[in-house]
C-alpha positions as CSV (number, residue, x, y, z in Angstrom):
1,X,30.6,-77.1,27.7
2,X,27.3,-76.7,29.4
3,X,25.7,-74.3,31.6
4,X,26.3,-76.4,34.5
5,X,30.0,-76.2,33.8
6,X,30.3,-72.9,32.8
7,X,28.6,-71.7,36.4
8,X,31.2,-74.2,38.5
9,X,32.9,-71.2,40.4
10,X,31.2,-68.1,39.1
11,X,32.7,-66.4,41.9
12,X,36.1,-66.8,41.5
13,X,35.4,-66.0,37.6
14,X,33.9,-62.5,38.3
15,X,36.7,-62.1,40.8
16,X,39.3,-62.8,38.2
17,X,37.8,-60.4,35.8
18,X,37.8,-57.6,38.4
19,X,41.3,-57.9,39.4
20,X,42.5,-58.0,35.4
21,X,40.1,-54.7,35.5
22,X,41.5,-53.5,38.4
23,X,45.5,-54.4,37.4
24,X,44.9,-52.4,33.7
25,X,43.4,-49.2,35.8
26,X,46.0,-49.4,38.3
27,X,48.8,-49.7,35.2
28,X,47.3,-47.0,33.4
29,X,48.1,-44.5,36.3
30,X,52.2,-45.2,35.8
31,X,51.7,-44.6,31.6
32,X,50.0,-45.7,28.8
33,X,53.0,-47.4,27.7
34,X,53.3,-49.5,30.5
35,X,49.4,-50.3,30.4
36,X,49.7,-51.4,26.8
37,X,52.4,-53.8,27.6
38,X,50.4,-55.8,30.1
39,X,47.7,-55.2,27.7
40,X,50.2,-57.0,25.1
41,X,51.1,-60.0,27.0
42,X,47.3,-61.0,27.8
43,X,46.2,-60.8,25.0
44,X,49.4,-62.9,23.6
45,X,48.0,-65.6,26.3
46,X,44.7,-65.8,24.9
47,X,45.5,-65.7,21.2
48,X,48.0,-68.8,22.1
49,X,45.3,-70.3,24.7
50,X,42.3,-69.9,21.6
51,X,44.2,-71.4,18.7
52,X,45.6,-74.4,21.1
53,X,42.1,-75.1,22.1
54,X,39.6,-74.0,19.3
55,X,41.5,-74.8,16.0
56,X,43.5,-78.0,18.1
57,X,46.5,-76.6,17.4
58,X,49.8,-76.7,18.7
59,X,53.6,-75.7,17.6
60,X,54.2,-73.2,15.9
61,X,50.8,-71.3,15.5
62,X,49.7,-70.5,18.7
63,X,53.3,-68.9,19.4
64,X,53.4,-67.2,16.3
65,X,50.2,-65.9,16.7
66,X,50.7,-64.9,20.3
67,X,53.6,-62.9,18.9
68,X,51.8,-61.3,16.0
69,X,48.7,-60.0,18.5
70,X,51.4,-58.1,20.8
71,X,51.8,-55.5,18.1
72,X,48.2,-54.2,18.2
73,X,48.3,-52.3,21.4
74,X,52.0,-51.4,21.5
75,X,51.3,-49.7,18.3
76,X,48.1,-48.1,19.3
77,X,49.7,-46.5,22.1
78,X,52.6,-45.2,19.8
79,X,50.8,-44.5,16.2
80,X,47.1,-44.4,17.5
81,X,44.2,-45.9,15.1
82,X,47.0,-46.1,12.4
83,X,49.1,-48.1,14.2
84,X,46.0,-50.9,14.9
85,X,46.3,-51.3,10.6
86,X,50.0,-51.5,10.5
87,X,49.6,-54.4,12.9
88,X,46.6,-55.9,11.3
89,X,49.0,-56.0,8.3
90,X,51.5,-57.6,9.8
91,X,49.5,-60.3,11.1
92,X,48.5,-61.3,7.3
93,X,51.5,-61.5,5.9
94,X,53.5,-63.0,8.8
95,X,50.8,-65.8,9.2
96,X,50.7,-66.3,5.5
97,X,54.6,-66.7,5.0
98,X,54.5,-69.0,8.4
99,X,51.9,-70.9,6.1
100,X,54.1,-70.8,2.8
101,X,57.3,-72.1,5.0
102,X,55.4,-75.3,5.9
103,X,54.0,-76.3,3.0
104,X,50.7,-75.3,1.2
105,X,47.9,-77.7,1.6
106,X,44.5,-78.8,1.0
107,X,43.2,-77.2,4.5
108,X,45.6,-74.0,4.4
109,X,42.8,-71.5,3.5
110,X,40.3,-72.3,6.3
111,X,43.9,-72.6,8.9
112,X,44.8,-69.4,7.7
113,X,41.1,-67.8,8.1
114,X,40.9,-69.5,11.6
115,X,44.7,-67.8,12.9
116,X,44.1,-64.5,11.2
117,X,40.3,-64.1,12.9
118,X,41.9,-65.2,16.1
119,X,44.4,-62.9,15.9
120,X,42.3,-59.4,14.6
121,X,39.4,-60.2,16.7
122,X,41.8,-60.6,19.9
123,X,44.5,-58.0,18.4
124,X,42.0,-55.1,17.4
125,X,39.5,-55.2,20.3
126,X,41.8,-55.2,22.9
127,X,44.0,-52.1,21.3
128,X,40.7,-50.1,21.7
129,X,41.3,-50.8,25.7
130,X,44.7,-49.2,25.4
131,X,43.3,-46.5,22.9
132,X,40.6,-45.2,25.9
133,X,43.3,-45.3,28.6
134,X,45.4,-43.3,26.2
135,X,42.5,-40.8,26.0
136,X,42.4,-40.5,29.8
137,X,42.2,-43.0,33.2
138,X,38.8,-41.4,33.8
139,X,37.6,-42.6,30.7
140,X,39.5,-46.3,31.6
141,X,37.1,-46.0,34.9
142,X,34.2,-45.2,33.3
143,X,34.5,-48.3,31.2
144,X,35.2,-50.3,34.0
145,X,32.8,-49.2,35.6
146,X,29.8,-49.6,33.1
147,X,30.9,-53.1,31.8
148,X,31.1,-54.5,35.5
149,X,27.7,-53.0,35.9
150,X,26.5,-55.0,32.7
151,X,28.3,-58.1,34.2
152,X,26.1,-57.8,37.8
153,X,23.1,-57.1,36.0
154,X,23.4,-59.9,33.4
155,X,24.4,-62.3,36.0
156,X,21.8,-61.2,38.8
157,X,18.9,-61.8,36.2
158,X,20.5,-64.8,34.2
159,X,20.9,-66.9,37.7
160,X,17.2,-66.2,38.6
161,X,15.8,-67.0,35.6
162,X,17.8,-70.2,35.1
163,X,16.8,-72.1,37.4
164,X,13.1,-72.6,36.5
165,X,13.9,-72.9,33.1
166,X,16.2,-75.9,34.0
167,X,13.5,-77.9,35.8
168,X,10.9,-76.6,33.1
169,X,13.3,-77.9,30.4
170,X,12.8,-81.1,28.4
171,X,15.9,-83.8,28.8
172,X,18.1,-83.3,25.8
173,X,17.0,-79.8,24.5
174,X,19.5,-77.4,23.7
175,X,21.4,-75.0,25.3
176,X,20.2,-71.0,24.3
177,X,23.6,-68.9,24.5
178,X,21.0,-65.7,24.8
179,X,18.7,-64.7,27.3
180,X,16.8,-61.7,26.3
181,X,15.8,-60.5,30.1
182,X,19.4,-61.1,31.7
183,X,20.6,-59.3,28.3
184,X,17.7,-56.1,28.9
185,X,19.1,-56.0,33.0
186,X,22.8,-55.6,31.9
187,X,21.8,-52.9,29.1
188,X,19.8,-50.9,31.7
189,X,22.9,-51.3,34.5
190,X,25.0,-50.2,32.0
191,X,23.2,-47.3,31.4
192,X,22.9,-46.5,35.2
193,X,26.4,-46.7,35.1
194,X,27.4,-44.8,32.4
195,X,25.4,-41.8,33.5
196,X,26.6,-41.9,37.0
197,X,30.5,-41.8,35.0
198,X,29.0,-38.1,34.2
199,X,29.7,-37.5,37.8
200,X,33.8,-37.7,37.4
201,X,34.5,-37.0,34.0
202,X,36.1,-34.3,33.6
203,X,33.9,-33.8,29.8
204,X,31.0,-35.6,30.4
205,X,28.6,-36.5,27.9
206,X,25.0,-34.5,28.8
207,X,22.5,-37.0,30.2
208,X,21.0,-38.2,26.7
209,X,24.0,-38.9,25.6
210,X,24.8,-40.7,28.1
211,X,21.7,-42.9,28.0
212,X,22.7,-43.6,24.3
213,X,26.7,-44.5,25.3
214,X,25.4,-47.0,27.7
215,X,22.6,-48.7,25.2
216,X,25.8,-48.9,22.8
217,X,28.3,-50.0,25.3
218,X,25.9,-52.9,26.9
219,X,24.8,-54.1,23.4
220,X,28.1,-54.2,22.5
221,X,28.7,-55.9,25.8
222,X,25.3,-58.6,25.1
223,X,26.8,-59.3,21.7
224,X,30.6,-60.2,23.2
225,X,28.8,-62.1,25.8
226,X,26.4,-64.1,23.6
227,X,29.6,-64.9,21.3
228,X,31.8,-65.9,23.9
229,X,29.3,-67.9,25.6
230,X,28.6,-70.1,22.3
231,X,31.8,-70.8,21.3
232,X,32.8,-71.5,25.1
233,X,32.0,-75.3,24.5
234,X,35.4,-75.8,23.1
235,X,37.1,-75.2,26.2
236,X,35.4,-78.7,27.4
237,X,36.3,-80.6,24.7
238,X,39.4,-82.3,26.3
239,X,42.4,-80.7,25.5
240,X,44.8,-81.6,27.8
241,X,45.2,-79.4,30.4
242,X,42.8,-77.1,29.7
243,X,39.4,-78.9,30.2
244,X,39.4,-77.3,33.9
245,X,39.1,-73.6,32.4
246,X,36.1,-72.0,33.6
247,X,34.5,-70.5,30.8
248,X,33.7,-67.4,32.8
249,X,36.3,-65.4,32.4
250,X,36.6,-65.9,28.8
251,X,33.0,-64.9,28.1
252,X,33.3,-61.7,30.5
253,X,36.1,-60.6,29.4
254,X,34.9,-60.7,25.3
255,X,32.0,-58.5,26.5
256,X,34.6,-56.1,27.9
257,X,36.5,-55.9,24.3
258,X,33.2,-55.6,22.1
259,X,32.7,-52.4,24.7
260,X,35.8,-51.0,25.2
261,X,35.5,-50.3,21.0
262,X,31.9,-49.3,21.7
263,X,33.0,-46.8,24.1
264,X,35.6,-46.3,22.4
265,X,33.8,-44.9,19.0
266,X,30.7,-43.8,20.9
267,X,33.2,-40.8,22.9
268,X,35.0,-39.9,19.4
269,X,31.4,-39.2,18.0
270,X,30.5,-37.1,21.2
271,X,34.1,-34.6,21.4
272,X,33.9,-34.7,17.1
């Protein structure tokens, strides 16, 4: 998928990113519980949606591994960072004995790679969600808070920048999945955002620290966003019924899992 395509109705896509945000915050004030749940069944969507589409799947697979990436935040929200390895566990061997039941063949050990890193990179990003809302909804809103920041600044800078390079661009060349400057403007409105979090958390970070949570959080955020964006192309490549997907969503929403374990891991080191 190109650019082009990718930008069709960037609106609607940062829309629909807000409104997941703003359904998980608005969750997280009825329980935890209830928070990992819808947690639980999105992610089960995209781990089906990915395998259909990226590894050309269908059957068995995508449901199965839909199934298996559930477990992650249900069990982070009952057994913590524990329960994200019990479920990481599960996913193996389930996918593995769904692999032996079929029939072993020449293919099954790059199949089985391609499930299994579908399912843990889903599965144990998106616990880390559930493990910050667990610690506290001000925490949730500071997250929220800083990755949309990254997201405005990424997008106000990549859309400016863009254009010239599109008429300066040679027919044919390539498409860069990275811009450095767009990357640099969602870093520094990260940071903006994650010291002005200081302002209602209850034990806020002290203003270095802060600086340093949102360089970690919107690099964590870039490298989601880069990895999204170059692996986006296979939503284009005519599946049916999916080669309308926007790509935007998917690619915002990967740099909110790379920072929601950012954030997570950044706050542990601060209250340790």
């Amino acid at each position: 998928m190109s650019m082009e395509s990718q930008e069709r109705t960037p609106v609607v896509t940062r829309a629909a990113l807000v409104g997941l945000a703003a359904g998980a915050v608005g969750l997280s004030l009825l329980g935890p519980r209830i928070l990992a749940g819808y947690t639980a069944v999105g992610l089960a969507v995209a781990v089906g949606l990915t395998l259909h589409v990226v590894g050309g799947r269908s059957g068995v697979l995508p449901a199965l591994g839909g199934v298996l990436v559930m477990a992650y935040p249900l069990a982070a929200v009952e057994r913590g960072e524990g329960g994200i390895l019990w479920a990481a566990t599960l996913t193996f061997f389930g996918i593995a004995g769904a692999y032996v039941m079929r029939g072993l063949g020449r293919d099954v050990v790059g199949s089985l790679a391609v499930v299994v890193a579908v399912v843990l990179h889903l599965g144990l990003l998106g616990s880390y969600l559930v493990l910050v809302a667990v610690s506290g909804n001000r925490l949730l809103g500071a997250l929220v808070l800083m990755v949309v920041a990254f997201e405005a600044g990424h997008v106000f800078v990549a859309a400016r920048s863009r254009a010239p390079a599109r008429r300066s661009a040679p027919a044919g060349s390539g498409t860069s999945f990275f811009d450095p400057r767009a990357a640099l403007a969602g870093v520094a409105a990260c940071v903006a955002a994650s010291v002005l979090a200081r302002l209602f958390l209850t034990s806020a970070p002290g203003g270095f620290s802060s600086v340093v949570l949102g360089i970690a959080v919107g690099a964590a955020a870039t490298l989601g966003h880069a990895a999204a964006a170059a692996t986006s192309e296979d939503f284009g490549s005519g599946v049916p019924g999916v080669e309308g997907l926007d790509a935007g969503v998917f690619i915002s929403l990967n740099a909110l899992l790379f920072a929601a374990g950012a954030f997570y891991y950044g706050f542990r080191l601060y209250l340790a």
